[in-house]
C-alpha positions in Angstrom: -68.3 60.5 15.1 -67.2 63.7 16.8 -69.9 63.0 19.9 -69.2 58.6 19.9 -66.5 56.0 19.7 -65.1 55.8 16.2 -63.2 53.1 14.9 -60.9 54.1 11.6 -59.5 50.1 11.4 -62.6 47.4 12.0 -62.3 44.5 10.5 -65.6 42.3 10.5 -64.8 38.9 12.6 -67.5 36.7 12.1 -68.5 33.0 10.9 -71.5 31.8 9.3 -73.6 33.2 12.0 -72.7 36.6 10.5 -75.2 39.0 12.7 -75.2 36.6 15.8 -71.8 36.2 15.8 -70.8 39.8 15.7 -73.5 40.3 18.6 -71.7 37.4 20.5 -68.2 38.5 19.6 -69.1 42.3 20.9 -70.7 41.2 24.1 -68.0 38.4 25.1 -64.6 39.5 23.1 -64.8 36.1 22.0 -63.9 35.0 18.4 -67.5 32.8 17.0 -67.0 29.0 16.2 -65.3 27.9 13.1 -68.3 25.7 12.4 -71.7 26.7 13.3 -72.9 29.3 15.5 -72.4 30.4 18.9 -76.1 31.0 19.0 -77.3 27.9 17.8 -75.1 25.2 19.1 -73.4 26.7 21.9 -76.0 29.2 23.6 -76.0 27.5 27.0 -72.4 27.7 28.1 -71.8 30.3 30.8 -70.0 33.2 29.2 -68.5 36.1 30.7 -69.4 39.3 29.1 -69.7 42.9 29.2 -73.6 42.6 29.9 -72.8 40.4 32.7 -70.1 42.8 34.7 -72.4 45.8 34.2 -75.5 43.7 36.4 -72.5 42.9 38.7 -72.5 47.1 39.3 -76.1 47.2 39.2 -77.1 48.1 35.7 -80.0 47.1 33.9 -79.1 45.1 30.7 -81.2 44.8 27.4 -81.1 44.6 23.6 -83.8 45.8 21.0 -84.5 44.1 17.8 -87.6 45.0 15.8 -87.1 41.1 14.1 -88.8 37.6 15.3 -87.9 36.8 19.0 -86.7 33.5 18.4 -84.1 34.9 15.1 -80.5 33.4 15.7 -82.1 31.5 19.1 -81.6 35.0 20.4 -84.1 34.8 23.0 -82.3 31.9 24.4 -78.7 33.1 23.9 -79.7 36.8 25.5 -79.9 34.9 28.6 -76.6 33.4 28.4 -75.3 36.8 27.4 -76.7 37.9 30.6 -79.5 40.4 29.3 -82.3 41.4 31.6 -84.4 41.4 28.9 -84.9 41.3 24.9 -87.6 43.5 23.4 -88.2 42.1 20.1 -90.8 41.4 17.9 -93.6 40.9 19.9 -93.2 44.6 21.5 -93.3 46.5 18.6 -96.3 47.9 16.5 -95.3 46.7 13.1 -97.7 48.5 10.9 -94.6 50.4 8.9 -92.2 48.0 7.7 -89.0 47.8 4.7 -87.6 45.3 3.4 -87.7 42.5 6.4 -89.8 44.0 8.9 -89.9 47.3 10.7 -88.6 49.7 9.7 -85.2 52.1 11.0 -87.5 54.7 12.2 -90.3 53.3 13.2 -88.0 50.6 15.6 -85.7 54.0 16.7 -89.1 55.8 17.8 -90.5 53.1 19.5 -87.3 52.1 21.4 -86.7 56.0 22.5 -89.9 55.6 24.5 -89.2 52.5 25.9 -85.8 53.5 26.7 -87.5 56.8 28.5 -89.5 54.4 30.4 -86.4 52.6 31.2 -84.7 55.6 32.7 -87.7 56.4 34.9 -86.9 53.0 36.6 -83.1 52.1 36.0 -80.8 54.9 37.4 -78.1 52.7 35.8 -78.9 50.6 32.3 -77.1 49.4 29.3 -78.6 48.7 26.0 -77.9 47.8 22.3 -80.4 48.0 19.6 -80.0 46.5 16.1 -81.2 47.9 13.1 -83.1 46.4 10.6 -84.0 48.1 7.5 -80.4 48.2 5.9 -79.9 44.4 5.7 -79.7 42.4 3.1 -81.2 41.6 0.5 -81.9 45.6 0.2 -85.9 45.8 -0.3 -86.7 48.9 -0.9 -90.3 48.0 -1.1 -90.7 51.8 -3.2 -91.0 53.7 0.3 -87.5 55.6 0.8 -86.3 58.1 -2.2 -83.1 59.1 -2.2 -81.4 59.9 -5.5 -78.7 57.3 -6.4 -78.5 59.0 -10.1 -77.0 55.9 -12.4 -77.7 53.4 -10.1 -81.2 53.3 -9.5 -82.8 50.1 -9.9 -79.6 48.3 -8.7 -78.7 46.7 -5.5 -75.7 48.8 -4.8 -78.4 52.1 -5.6 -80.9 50.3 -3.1 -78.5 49.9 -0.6 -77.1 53.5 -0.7 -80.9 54.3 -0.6 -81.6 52.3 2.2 -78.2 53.5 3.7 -79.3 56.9 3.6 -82.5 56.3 5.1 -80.8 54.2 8.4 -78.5 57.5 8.5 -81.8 59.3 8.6 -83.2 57.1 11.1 -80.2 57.4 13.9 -80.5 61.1 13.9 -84.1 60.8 14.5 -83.6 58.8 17.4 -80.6 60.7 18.7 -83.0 64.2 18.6 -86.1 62.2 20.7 -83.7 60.6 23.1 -82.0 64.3 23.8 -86.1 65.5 23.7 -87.0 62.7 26.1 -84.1 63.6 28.1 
């Protein structure tokens, strides 16, 4: 908090699209639909957002998601966000995975060298990566031990667990991205 942005009073604005609709709502400033999603019934409309303004002054625009390409129709709605590109799925090695696919630091890792690569070619670039591993429904899958005392073996113990382990998981990637330089 001392070296970001932090925000004391969020409050979570988003519809049934939940994920996709906060990604939509943070790129545009836009509230989601009141039914449906942004992403699945009103991806092509011509939105202005921040992606969009930052290509204007010559930045390089991408997001990073170590879930299935097509999830929330994001590899169509990245394009009316105005992303350059969407790594996803299909770029990542997926041999350690939690819960719903790859894992915090696995994903962090692989996206620090990416990024690196990035940097050698973008002097300018803008990206957003979303995280994984501390999403619902909690699997542990018996791979990250952290002790939750009373609650282990409940949702809310799996959760801090998992928690922990995402906290875990940022550092790492903030020490290989100041590594990488």
């Amino acid at each position: 908090a001392r070296e970001g942005l932090y925000f004391s009073n969020f409050y979570a604005q988003e519809s049934v699209g939940t994920s996709s609709d906060s990604e939509f709502t943070f790129a545009s400033s836009l509230m989601p639909a009141s039914s449906g999603t942004v992403a699945i019934n009103y991806w092509d409309r011509d939105y202005t957002t921040t992606q969009k303004m930052l290509k204007k002054k010559g930045y390089y625009t991408f997001s990073m998601h170590g879930n299935i390409c097509n999830y929330w129709n994001r590899n169509q709605m990245y394009k009316s966000i105005g992303y350059d590109k969407f790594y996803c799925y299909d770029d990542y090695d997926l041999t350690d995975k939690i819960g719903l696919g790859l894992s915090d630091k696995s994903f962090f890792s692989q996206s620090a060298d990416m990024i690196s690569e990035i940097s050698q070619t973008y002097n300018h670039f803008y990206g957003t990566l979303i995280m994984l591993t501390n999403h619902t429904p909690f699997y542990n899958d018996g791979k990250v031990d952290f002790d939750v005392g009373y609650m282990e073996g409940t949702k809310m113990g799996d959760y801090l667990k998992l928690l922990h382990y995402s906290d875990e998981a940022i550092g790492e990637f903030i020490s290989k991205l100041d590594s990488l330089g």
